[in-house]
N, C-alpha and C positions, 0 to 999 in steps of 0.2 A: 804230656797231655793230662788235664787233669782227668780223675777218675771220672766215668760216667756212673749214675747209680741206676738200679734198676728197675723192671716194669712193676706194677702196684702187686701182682700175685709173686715174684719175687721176694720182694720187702715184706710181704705179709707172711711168706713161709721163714724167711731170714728169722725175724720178732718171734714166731712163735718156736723157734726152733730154738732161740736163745742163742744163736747166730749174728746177731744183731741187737743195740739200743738206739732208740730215738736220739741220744747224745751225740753217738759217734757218726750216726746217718747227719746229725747236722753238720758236724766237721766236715763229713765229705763233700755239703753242699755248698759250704762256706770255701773249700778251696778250690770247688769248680767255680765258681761267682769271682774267686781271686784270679783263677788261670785264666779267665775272658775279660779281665778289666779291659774297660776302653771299648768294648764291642756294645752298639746300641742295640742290642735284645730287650736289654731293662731299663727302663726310665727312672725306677727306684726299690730297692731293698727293702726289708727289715732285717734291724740295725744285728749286728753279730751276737750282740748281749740276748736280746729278745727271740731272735730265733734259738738260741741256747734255750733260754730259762722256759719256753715254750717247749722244748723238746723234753727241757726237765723233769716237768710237771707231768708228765706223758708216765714214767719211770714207774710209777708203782699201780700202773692202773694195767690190769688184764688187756692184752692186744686182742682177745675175742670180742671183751666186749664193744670194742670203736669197730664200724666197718675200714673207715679207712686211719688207722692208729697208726701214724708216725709215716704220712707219706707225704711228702713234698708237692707244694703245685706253685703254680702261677696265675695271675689273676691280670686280666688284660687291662690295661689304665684307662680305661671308659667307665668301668665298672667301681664302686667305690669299698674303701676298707677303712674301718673305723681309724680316726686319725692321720691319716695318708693320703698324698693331698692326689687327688683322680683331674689328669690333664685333658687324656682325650686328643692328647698328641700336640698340644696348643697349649704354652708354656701360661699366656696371660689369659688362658680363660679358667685356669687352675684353682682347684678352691679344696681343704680340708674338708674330709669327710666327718659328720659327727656320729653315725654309724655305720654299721653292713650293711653292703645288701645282704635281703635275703638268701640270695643262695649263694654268696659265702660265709654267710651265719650257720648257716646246714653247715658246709663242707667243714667248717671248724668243730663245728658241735658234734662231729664224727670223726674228730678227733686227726685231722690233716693240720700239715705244719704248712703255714703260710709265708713263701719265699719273697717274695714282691710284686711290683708290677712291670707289665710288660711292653715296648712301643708297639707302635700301630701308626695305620694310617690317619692323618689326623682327621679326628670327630667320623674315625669310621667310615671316613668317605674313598674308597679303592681298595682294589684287590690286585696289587704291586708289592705292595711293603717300603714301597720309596717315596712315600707321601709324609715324611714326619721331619720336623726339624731337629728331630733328636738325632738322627740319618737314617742312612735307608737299610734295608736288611738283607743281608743277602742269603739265600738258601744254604742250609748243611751240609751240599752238598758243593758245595766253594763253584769254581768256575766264572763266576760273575753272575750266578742266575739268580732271578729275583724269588725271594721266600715265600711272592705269595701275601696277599692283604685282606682286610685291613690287618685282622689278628695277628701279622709276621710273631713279634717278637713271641708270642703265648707259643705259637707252632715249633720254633728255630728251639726255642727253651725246652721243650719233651724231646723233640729228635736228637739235640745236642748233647739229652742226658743229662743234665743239670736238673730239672723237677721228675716227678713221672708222667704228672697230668698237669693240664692248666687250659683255665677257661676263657673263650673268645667269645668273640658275638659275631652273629651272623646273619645279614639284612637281606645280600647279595650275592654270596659264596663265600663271604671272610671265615667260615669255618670249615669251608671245605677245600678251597683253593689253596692254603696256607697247607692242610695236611697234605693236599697233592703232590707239592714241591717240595717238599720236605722228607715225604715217603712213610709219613704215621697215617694214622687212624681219626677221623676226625668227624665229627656226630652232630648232625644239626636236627635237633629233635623238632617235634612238633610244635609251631608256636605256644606259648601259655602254659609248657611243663615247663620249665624252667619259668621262675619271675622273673622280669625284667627291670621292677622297682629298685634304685639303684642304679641303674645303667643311663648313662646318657644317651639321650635318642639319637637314632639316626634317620630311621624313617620309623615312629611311634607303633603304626599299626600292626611293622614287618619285622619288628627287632626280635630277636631270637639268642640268648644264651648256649654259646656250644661248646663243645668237650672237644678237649685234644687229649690223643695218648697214644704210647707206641702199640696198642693192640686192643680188639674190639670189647674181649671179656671189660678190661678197664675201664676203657668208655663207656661200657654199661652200667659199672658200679658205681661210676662218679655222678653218672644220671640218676641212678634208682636214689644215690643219698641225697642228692641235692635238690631233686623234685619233690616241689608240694607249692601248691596254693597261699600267696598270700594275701592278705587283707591290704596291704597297700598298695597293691598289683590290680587296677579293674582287666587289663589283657590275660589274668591267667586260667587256664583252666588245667581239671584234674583230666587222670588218665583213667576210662572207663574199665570198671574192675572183668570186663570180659577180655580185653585188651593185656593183661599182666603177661598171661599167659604165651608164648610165641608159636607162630606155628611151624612146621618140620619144613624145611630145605623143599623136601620131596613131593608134597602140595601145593605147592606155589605156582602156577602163570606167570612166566617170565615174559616180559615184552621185550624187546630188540627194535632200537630204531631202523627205519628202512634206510636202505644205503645209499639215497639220493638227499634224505633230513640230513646225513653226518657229512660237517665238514671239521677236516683235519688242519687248514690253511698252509698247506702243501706238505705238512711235516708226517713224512712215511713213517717215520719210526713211532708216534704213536699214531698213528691207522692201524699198524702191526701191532703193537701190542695192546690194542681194545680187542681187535679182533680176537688177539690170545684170549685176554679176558673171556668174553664172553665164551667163546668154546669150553673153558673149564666150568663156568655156570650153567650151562647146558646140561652138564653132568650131575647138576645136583638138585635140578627142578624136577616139577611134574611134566609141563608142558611150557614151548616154546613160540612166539609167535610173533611178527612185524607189526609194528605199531607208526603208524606217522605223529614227528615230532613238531611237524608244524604247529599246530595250536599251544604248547608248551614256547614254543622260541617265542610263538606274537605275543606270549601273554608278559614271557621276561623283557622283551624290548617297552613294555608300558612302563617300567622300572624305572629308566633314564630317558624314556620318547617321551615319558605321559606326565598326566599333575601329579604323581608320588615324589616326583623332585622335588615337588612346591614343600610335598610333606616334610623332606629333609631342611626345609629353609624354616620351617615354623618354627622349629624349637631353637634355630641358631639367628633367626634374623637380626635382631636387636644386638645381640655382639658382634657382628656380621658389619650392620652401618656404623655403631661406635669406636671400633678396633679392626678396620678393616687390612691394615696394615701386620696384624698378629698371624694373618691366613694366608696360609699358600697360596700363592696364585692360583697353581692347577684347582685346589679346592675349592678356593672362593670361584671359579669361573662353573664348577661343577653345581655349587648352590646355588649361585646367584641364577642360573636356569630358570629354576623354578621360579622367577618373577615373570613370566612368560602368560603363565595360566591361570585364570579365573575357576569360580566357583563351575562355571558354564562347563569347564573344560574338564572339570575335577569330577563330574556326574556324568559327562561321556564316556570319561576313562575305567567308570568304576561299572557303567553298561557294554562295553566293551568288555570289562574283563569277564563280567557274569558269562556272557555269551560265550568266552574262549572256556571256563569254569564249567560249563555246560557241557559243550563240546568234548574237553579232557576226562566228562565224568563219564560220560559214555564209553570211554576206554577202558576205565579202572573196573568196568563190569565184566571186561574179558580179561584181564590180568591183575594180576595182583603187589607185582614187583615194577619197574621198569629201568634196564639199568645203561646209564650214561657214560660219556666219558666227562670226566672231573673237568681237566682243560683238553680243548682241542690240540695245544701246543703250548710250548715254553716261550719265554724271555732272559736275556740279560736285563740288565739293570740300562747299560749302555741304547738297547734299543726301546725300551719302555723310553728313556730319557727323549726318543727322538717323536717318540707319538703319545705319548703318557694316557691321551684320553680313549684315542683309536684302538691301542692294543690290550689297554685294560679291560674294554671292552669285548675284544675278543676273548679274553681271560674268561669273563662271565657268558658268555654264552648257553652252556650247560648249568651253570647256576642259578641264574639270575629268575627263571618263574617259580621255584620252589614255594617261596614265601609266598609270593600275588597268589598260587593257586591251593595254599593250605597242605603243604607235602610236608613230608620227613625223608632226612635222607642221610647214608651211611656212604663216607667216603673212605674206601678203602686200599694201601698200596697193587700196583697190578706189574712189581716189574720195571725195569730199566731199557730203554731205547739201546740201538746200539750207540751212540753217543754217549752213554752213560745217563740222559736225563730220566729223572724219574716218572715212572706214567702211574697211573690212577684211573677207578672208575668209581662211579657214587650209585649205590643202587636209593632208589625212591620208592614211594610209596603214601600211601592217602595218609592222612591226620590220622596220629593214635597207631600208625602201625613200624612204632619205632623200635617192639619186641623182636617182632616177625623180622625186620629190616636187620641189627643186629646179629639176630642168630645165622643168618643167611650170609652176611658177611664176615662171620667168622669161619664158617664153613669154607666160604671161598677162599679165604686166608689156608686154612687146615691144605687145602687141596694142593697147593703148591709150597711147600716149605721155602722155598729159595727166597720168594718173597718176602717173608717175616721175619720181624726185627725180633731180637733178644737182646734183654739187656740195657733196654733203652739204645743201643745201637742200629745206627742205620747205614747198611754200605752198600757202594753202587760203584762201577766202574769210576775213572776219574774223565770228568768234564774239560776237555779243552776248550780256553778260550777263543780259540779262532772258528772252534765249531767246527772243527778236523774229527771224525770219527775213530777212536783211539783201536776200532777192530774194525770186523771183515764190513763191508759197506755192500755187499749184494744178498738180497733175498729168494731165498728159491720158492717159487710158485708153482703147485699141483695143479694138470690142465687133465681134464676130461672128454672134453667135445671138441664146440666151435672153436679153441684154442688152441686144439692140436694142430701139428705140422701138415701145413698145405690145407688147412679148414678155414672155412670162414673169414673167422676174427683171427688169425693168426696174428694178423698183420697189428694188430691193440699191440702185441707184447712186443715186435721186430720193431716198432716203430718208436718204443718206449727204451732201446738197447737190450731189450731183454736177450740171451742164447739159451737154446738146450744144452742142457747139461746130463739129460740120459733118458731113459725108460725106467717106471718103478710099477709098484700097483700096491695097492693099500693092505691095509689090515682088514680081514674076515667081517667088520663090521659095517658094512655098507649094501645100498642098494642101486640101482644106477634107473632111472626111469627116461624115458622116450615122451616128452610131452608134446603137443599139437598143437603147431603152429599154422597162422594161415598161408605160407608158401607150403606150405605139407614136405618139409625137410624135415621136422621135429628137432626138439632141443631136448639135450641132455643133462640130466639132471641127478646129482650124484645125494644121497638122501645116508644120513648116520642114524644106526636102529640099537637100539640100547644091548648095551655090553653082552647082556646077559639072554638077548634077542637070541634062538636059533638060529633065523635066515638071514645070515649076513653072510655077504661074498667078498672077496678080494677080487679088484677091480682094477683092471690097468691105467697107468695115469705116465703121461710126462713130465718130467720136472726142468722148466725155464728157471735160469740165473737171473734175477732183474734187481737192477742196481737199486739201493731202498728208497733212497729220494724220489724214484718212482713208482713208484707202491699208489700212493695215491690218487695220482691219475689216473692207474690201472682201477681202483676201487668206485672211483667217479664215471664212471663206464660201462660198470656190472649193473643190469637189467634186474629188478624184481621178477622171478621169485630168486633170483640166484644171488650171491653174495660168497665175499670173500671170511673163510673162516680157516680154524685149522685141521689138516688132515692126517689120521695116523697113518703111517707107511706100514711095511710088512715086517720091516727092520724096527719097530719101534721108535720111530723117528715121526713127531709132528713137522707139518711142514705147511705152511701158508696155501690156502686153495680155493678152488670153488667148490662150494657146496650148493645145496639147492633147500628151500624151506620143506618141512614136509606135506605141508597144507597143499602143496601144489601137484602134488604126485595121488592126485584122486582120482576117480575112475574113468576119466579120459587117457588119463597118461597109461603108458601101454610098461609093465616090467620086463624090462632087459636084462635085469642081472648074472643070470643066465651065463650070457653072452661071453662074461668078462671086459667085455669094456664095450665102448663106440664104436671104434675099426671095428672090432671083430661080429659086433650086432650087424654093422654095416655090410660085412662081408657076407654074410648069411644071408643078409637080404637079394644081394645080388644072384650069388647062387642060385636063391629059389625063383627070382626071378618075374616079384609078383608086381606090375605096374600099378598096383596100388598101394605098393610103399614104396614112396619117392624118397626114403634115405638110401638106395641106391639110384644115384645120379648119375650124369655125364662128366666124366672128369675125375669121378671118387679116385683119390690119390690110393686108397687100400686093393 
């Protein structure tokens, strides 16, 4: 296998170490590029000579002084490079470039070696990777799963370890969706820092420049060189100099979708692993709280429901009716949409989205962060093939408002399903707050090492094609209350194949609360108080087996204020459970901790015998 080369702080301590030249870093690039001939990542190179004589020139100039001195990228073929003909995934709409764009003139003038370009979905249009005549792309992670679109081959290229970094575009998720499935780092900044002058449209007002790289530090530096305003650009704007600055992990308002917005489209293994997620960013906020993701989804469905399609038809229509025969079906049935809607329809959609705009801004006043999952679920190639427009759709889900509602947002690895596929969350954030987003997602990277790539390496259990899970296929779920044996809701988990599998009780950090219900049974409410909290108890809990495929049903179930997260054990073992927000444990809610669990609060109650606590009922199994 050919070498992979490594991450841009890698290559930059190599150079300055005298570890490394620009010459022999390009030999290495040049016989990755030889070990993958025949694989449609690239649409087209620069020639062996030129990336030579470019690496050469490199040779006597200080590595301090370039930020990015003698680091390989890719540049996604929508985007133009002097001389080099920019397709757009559409062999006859191709035309030589007579210059840069602007922000690969940055990226050169900071002294990166420019590898070539990269396939895509043609003109940008999907978030598959299987939309190009050059073929379709399949993730690095083999199996037959799809890369990931439009950006695949820029994403496939950094994961595969062949560039460090390489830049996509991103209208719809094609900069985030591509890192998902691939398991890098992937950065869709705020509209108008990066130029988009050079770039072929896709939808004009919503295009966006974005960074791939195996880790976040990178993505930030490829952003900070390649930002700036240019003069042929009317969409860009600068980054407000209060803004440079990021602010700490530890300050931030994290939002959490409510658990009735998240759909997983039945796939348990990532429900579980956002769930991980999110529990580990718990850990590194100020404050945590439920947010509804309704208005974020209406405003992404105006994307492909509303006149923005028409948007995508404007700049293509006229090659469109002359060479209709050059465009993919699926493509051209995706533009040609947009002959649907009128000016009429085009001012309803743009008052619709203020109002959803409106809406979402009222949110951002109680948080600061809001963090997603990337894709709800995966695909092969084989079943995209079988719904191309339907599941690509599901693809964008989580991405597709960012742009209509002026966000930034950092996609970062979160983890492998038991499957092996790869999960991802993107945390978000208002316009301008792509420092803050950033630092926050590196943090979350720090917090789990198993997650992060080195190396330009990315490894993950192995994917089987038939969708056979290669390990254990049951998840144990922590139960507290109404889920315990002979309670309530038992019957959710019995009914879902779930078994006991024992008795545990938690780690010293929890608190367990008795909220007020109007049957006056009260609900249990298991609440995590920060590490360094005093009052935190160990709390007894059952642990059910439930096979993972059902995960999500079980999650489609759980009642606000509760929700499924993860819980420590006493043994140091996380383990899937319910938890409860803390918002809900105010001065109604009566504290049990005490107690040591529900039975045992239960048991007391009977004891004393008071008929006005009706958690000692008729029948209490304790």
């Amino acid at each position: 296998m050919p070498e992979r080369i490594g991450s841009i702080s890698e290559l930059r301590s190599a150079y300055r170490e005298h570890r490394l030249t620009p010459a022999e870093l390009a030999e290495t690039v040049l016989e990755g590029l030889a070990g993958r001939a025949g694989e449609p990542v690239w649409i087209s190179t620069v020639s062996a000579e030129e990336l030579r004589t470019r690496a050469a020139a490199l040779t006597d100039t200080d590595p301090q002084t370039l930020p990015l001195y003698g680091i390989p990228f890719a540049v996604k073929d929508n985007i133009d490079v002097a001389g080099m003909v920019t397709t757009a995934g559409c062999p006859d709409f191709g035309y030589r470039a007579a210059e840069d764009a602007p922000v690969v003139r940055r990226l050169l003038d900071a002294g990166a070696l420019l590898v070539g370009k990269t396939n895509l979905d043609q003109f940008a249009t999907g978030l598959t990777g299987s939309r190009s005549p050059y073929g379709s792309v399949e993730s690095v992670f083999g199996g037959g799963l799809v890369s990931g679109g439009s950006s695949s081959g820029s994403a496939v290229a950094v994961a595969a370890g062949q560039v460090a970094f390489a830049l996509g575009t991103d209208t719809a998720g094609s900069g985030r969706v591509p890192a998902a499935l691939n398991g890098i780092v992937g950065v869709k900044p705020t509209r108008g820092l990066l130029s988009t002058a050079g770039v072929v449209p896709a939808c004009r007002s919503l295009d966006c420049v974005s960074v791939f790289a195996v880790d976040v530090a990178g993505a930030s530096e490829v952003l900070h060189a390649a930002r700036a305003v240019s003069t042929a650009d009317p969409w860009g704007r600068a980054l407000p100099a209060e803004r440079f600055t990021a602010r700490a992990p530890g300050t931030l308002r994290l939002g959490v979708p409510r658990t009735v917005d998240l759909e997983f489209f039945d796939d348990a293994g990532q429900a579980v692993r956002f769930a991980a997620g999110v529990h580990r960013l718990r850990e590194l906020v100020g404050t945590v709280r439920q947010v509804p993701l309704a208005p974020f989804l209406a405003a992404g469905d105006l994307l492909y429901q509303g006149p923005w399609v028409a948007e995508r038809l404007a700049g293509l229509d006229d090659f469109l009716r002359t060479h209709p025969e050059a465009v993919l079906p699926v493509t051209r049935t995706v533009l040609e949409t947009g002959r649907r809607y009128d000016a009429v329809d085009a001012f309803r959609g743009r008052h619709r989205l203020r109002e959803l705009r409106a809406e979402v801004d009222r949110w951002w006043q109680e948080m600061d962060v809001l963090v997603v999952p990337t894709v709800g679920t995966t695909f092969t190639l084989d079943e995209i093939a079988e719904d191309p427009i339907g599941r690509n759709a599901v693809l964008g889900r989580y991405t597709q408002f960012a742009n209509l509602l002026d966000l930034a947002g950092v996609t970062v690895p979160n983890g492998f399903t038991a499957d092996g596929r790869p999960a991802s969350l993107t945390l978000v954030g208002p316009a301008f707050s792509d420092t803050t987003l950033a630092r926050l997602g590196a943090a979350f990277a720090e917090a789990d090492p198993a997650t992060a790539t080195t190396s330009g390496t990315v490894v993950a259990p192995p994917i089987r094609r038939d969708g056979t899970p290669p390990g254990r296929t049951e998840v144990l779920i922590a139960v507290v209350g109404r889920h315990l044996t002979g309670e309530s809701r038992n019957a959710e988990l019995t009914d879902l194949g779930a078994t006991l599998a024992g008795a545990a009780r938690t780690a010293p950090l929890y608190r367990l609360y008795r909220m007020p219900t109007p049957d006056g049974k009260g609900l249990p409410g298991l609440v995590r108080v920060a590490s360094t909290a005093p009052d935190g108890h160990p709390i007894e809990v059952e642990l059910w087996s439930l096979p993972a495929s059902a995960v999500g049903g079980l999650l489609a179930e759980v009642p606000a204020p509760l929700s499924l997260g993860w819980v420590r054990l006493h043994d140091g073992r996380d383990v899937l459970g319910f938890l409860c927000e803390a918002y809900a444990a105010g001065p109604d809610a009566e504290d049990i901790s005490a107690a040591g669990g529900w039975r045992a609060y239960r048991r007391a109650a009977c004891k004393e015998g008071s008929p006005a606590n009706a958690s000692c009922i008729a029948g209490d199994p304790s």
